[in-house]
N, C-alpha and C positions, 0 to 999 in steps of 0.2 A: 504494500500500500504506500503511494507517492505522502511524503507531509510538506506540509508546508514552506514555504524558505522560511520562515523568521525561527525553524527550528536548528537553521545551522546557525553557528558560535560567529562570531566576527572574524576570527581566525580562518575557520573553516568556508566561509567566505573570501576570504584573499588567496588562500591555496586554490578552491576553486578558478578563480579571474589566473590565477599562474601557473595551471591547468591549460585552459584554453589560450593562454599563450604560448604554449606547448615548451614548456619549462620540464626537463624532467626536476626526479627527484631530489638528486643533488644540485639541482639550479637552484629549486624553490628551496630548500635548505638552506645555500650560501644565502640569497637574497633574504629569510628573513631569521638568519642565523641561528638556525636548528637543526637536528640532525638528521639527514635523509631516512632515519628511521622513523623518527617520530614525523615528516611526511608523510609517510606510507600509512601510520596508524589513523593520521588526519583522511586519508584517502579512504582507509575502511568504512570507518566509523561514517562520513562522509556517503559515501555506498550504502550501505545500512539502513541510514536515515531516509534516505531518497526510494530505497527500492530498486538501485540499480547495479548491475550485472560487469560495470567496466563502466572506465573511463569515458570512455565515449558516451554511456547513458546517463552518467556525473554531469557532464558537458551538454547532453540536449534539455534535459532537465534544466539545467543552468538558464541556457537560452528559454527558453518556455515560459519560465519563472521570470524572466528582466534581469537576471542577475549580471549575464552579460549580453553585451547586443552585438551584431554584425557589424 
């Protein structure tokens, strides 16, 4: 079941938006000085919430939601 956007964190929102700039995970790491592990958990957890299967279902969600635009 899809939830809401205001259920992802602020955090989990800016991984998002440097997702769809196709940052992997040690990018999005260095950029907000964390470790490409703790990425990947934001990425689960992220997945989890949404109901989505991959990245890519992270990202259409996203868009669908306004979270990011074309």
């Amino acid at each position: 079941m899809k939830k809401d956007r205001l259920e992802l964190t602020p955090r989990e929102i800016e991984i998002v938006r440097l997702l769809w700039a196709e940052l992997t995970a040690t990018e999005i790491a260095a950029e907000l000085s964390i470790s490409p592990r703790t990425v990947e958990a934001h990425r689960w957890n992220i997945a989890r919430k949404l109901g989505a299967r991959s990245t890519v279902g992270i990202v259409k969600y996203a868009l669908k939601a306004g979270i990011i635009k074309l």
